[in-house]
C-alpha positions in Angstrom: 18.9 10.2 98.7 22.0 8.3 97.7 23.6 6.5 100.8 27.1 7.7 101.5 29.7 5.6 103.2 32.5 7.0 104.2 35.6 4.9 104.8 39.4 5.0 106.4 41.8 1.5 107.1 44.3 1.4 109.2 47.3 -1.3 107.9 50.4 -2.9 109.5 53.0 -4.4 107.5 52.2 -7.8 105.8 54.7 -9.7 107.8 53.2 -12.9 106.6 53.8 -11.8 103.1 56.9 -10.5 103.5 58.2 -14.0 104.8 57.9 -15.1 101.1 58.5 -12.1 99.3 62.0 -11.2 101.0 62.6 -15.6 101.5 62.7 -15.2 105.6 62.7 -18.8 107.5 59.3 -19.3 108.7 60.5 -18.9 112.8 61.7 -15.3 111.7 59.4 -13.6 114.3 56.7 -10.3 112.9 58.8 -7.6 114.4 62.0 -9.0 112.8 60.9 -9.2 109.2 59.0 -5.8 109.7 62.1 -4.3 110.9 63.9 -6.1 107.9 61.7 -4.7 105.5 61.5 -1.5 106.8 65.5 -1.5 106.6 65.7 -2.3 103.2 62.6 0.1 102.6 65.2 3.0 104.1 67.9 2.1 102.2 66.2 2.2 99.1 64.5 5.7 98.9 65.0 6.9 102.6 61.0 5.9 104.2 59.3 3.6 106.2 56.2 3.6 103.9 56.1 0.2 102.3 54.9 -0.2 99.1 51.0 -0.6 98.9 51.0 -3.8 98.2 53.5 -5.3 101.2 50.2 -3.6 104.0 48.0 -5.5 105.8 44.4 -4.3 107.1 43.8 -4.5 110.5 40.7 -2.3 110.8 38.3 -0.6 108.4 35.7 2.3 109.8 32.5 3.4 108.2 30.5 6.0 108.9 26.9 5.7 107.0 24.6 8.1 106.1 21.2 6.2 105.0 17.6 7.5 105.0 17.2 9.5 108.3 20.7 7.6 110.1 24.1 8.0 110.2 25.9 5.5 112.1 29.7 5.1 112.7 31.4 2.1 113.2 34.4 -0.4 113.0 33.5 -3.4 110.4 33.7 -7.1 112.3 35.2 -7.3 116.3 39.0 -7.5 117.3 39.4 -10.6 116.3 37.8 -10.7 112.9 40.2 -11.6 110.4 41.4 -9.7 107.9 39.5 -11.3 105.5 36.4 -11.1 106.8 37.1 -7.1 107.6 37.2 -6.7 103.4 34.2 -8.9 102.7 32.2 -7.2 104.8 33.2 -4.1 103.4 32.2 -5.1 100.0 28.9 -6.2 101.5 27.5 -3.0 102.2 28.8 -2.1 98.8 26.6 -4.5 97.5 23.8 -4.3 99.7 23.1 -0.3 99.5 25.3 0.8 96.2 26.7 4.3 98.4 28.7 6.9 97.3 31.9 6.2 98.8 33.7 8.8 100.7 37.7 9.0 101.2 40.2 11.3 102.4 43.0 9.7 100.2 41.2 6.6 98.9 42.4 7.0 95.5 46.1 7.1 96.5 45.7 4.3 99.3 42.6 3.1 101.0 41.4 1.1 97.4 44.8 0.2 96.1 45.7 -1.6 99.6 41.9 -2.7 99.5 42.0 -4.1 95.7 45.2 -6.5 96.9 44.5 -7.4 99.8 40.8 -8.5 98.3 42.9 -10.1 95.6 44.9 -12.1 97.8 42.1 -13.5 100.0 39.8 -14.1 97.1 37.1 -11.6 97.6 34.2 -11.4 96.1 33.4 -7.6 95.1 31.0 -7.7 92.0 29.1 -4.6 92.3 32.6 -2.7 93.3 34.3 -3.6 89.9 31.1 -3.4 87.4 32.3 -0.9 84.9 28.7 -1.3 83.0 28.9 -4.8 82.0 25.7 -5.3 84.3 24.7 -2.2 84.9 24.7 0.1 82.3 24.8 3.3 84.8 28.1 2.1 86.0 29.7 2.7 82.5 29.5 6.5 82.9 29.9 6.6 86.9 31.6 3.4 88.5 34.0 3.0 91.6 37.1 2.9 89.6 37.3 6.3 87.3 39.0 9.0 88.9 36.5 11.7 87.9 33.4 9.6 88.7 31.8 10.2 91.8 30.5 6.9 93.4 33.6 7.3 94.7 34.9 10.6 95.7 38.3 11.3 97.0 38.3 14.4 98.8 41.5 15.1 99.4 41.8 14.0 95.6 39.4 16.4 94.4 40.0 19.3 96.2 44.0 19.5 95.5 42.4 19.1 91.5 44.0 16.3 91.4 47.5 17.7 91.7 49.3 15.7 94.1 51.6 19.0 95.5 48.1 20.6 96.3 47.4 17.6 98.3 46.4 18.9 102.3 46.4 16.6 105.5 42.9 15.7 106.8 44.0 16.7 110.2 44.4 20.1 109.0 41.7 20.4 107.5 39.3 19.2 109.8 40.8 21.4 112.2 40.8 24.4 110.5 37.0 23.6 109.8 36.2 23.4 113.7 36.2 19.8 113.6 38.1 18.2 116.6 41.0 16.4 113.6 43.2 13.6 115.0 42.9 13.1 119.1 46.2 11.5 119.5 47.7 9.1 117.0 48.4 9.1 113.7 48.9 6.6 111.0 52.8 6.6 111.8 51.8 5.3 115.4 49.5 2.4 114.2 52.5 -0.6 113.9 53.6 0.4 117.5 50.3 0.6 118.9 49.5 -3.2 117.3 52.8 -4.1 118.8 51.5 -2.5 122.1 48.1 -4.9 121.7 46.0 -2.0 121.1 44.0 -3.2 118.4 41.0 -1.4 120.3 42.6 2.2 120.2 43.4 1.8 116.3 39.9 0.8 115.6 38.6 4.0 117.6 41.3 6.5 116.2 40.0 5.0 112.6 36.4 5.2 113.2 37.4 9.3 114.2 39.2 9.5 111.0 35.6 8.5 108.8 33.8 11.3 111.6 36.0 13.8 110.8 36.2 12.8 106.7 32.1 13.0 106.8 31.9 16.1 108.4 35.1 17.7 105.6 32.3 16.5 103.5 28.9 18.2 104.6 31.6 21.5 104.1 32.0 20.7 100.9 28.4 19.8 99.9 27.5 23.3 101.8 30.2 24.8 99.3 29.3 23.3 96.8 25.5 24.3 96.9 24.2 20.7 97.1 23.0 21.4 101.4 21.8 24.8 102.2 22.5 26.4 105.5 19.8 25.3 107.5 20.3 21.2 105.9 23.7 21.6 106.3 23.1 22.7 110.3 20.7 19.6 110.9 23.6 17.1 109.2 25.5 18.7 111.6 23.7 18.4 114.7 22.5 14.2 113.3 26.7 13.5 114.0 26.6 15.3 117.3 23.8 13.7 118.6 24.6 10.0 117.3 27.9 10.4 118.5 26.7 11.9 121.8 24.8 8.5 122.7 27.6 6.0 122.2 28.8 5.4 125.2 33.1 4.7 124.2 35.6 7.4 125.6 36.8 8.3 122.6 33.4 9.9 121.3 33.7 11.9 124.3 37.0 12.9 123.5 36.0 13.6 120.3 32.7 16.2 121.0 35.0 17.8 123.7 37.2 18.9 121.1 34.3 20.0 119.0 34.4 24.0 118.9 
C-alpha cells in the first residue's frame, strides 16, 4: 500500500520580507509592518489575505498512514525554524514517496510551500521530478492538477470549479467528524501575537485529522475501502489518537459523534 501523508500549514505574514518588499526601516517593529501591509492589502481589493507569496510558515502537520500506522504530528519543535519545518517536510517526501493529501493544497498549502522553499534554498528533488529521473513521475507527479500523488480534496471534489469549492470544517462536520475546535486560520496571526505557537501547532495537526478522515469517506465512496476496511481505518485514528496524551486530542474524540 502506497503511504499517504496528509498535510495542513499554518502561515503569518512575512514581516521579514515585507521589510524589503514595502522599503520599511529595519527598527519598524513585526506588528507595524503587518499592519502596514495588511492596510495597503485592504485598500487594494478590500481583504486581509496577503498574496501567497508575502506568508510565512510557522507550523506544518502531518498525519501518516504507512504499513499498519498512522501517526499524527507537527514537523520539528516550537522553535524550529522555518526552514528546517520545509526541509523536513520534503524529507518524508523523499524518504517514503506518499500520496499527498490536502484540503486546499492546490490553491495554498504548495504555492506558499514552493516559495518559501525557494527563498530558503530547499532541497526538494523527488517533489519536483516530472519524469526526468523517474519515468513514472511523467504520467503522475506532484505538480499536475489531475495527477494523484497529490490529491486536493477540496480541489477534486468541487471538479475543480472554484464556486463549488466547500470549507473543510463543514465538511468534516457534516461527516461526524468533530471539524475545527476553536480557531480558525483567521485567528492564527493573533494567536502568534498572543505566543501561542503551541495552540497553532495543535489546531493544525486537527486540521490533517479531520482532512484524513474527509479522505477514508471518500475512498469508501469511491469503492477503493469497503465497509468493514473503511470501519477498521476508522477505529486505527481513534485509537492512535486516544493514547496521546495532549488536551486537544481529547477535545477532539469528545467531539467525535
Amino acid at each position: 500500500m502506497t503511504p499517504t501523508l496528509v498535510f495542513d500549514i499554518e502561515t503569518i505574514p512575512d514581516t521579514k520580507g515585507l521589510r524589503v518588499l514595502l522599503d520599511l526601516p529595519q527598527d519598524t517593529s513585526d506588528e507595524d509592518v503587518a499592519n502596514i501591509a495588511l492596510h495597503m492589502r485592504r485598500q487594494q481589493n478590500g481583504t486581509d489575505f496577503l498574496p501567497l507569496h508575502q506568508h510565512r510558515i510557522c507550523a506544518i502537520s502531518c498525519a501518516l498512514r504507512e504499513g499498519n500506522n498512522f501517526r499524527v504530528w507537527t514537523l520539528g519543535d516550537a522553535n524550529a525554524s522555518e526552514a528546517e519545518i520545509i526541509q523536513r517536510f520534503f524529507d518524508g517526501i523523499e524518504k517514503y514517496t506518499p500520496q499527498i493529501i490536502s484540503w486546499n493544497g492546490s490553491g495554498f498549502d504548495l504555492p506558499v510551500l514552493h516559495y518559501r522553499a525557494l527563498i530558503h534554498g530547499i532541497n526538494a528533488s523527488r517533489y519536483w521530478d516530472l519524469g526526468e529521473d523517474d519515468k513514472d513521475f511523467k504520467w503522475n507527479n506532484y505538480i499536475s492538477r489531475y495527477h494523484t500523488r497529490h490529491l486536493d480534496l477540496m480541489d477534486l471534489m468541487a471538479l475543480y470549479n472554484g464556486r463549488a469549492n466547500a470549507p473543510l470544517d463543514d465538511l468534516a462536520k457534516l461527516c461526524g467528524f468533530p471539524g475545527k475546535l476553536g480557531m480558525d486560520g483567521s485567528k492564527v496571526w493573533d494567536a502568534y501575537k498572543a505566543g501561542q505557537l503551541e495552540e497553532i501547532r495543535n489546531y493544525c495537526e486537527t486540521d490533517v485529522a479531520n482532512t484524513h478522515l474527509v479522505y477514508l469517506r471518500f475512498q469508501l465512496m469511491r469503492g477503493h475501502l469497503t465497509p468493514d476496511a473503511y470501519e477498521a481505518e476508522i477505529q486505527l485514528v481513534r485509537d492512535t489518537l486516544s493514547i496521546y496524551p495532549a488536551s486537544h486530542w481529547q477535545e477532539f474524540l469528545a467531539a467525535w459523534t
